[in-house]
N, C-alpha and C positions, 0 to 999 in steps of 0.2 A: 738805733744802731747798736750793735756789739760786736765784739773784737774780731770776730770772724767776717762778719760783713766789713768790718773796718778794712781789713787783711785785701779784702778782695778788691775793693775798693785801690786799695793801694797796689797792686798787682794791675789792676786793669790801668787803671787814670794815672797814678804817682801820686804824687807830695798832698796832703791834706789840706795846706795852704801854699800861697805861695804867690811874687811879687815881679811884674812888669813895666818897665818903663818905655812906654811908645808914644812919639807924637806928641810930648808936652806933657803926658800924663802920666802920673803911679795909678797900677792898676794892681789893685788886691784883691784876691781870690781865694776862698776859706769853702771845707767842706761843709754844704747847708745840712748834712747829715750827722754832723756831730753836734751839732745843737739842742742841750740839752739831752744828751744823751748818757751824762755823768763819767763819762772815761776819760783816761789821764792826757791822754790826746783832746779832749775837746778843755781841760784846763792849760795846755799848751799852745792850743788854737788862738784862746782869746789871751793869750798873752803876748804870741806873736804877735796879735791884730795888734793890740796896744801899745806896744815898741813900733810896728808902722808908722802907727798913726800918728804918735807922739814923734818920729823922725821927720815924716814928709808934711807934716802940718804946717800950712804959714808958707808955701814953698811952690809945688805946682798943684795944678788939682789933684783932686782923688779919687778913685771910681773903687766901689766896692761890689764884688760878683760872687754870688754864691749859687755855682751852679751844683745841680742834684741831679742822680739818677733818675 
C-alpha cells in the first residue's frame, strides 16, 4: 500500500482502525493493508492495537478483524 491508496481507502471505508463494543464483545478492526507496508499510519496502527489490547485484556472477550479490499 502507499499513501495514495491509503487516501482512497480512507475516502471510500473511513478510519484505518477502529473499536466496537457489541454483545459482550471488543471488536477490533485494523486495515489488513497496512501491514507492513512501512507508513507512518501502519506504525500508528500497531500502536493503537496495542493500547486496545492492553485496555480490554482480562475484561470481555476480544475479536480481532482485518478486513481487505
Amino acid at each position: 500500500m502507499d499513501a495514495a491508496r491509503r487516501q482512497r481507502w480512507l475516502d471510500t471505508v473511513g478510519a484505518d482502525h477502529w473499536l466496537v463494543q457489541a454483545g459482550g464483545w471488543i471488536v477490533l478492526g485494523v486495515n489488513a493493508q497496512l501491514l507492513g507496508s512501512g507508513l507512518e499510519a501502519e506504525a500508528a496502527q500497531w500502536s493503537w492495537l496495542g493500547e486496545q489490547a492492553g485496555r480490554h485484556c482480562g475484561g470481555q472477550p476480544v475479536a480481532l478483524i482485518t478486513p481487505s479490499p
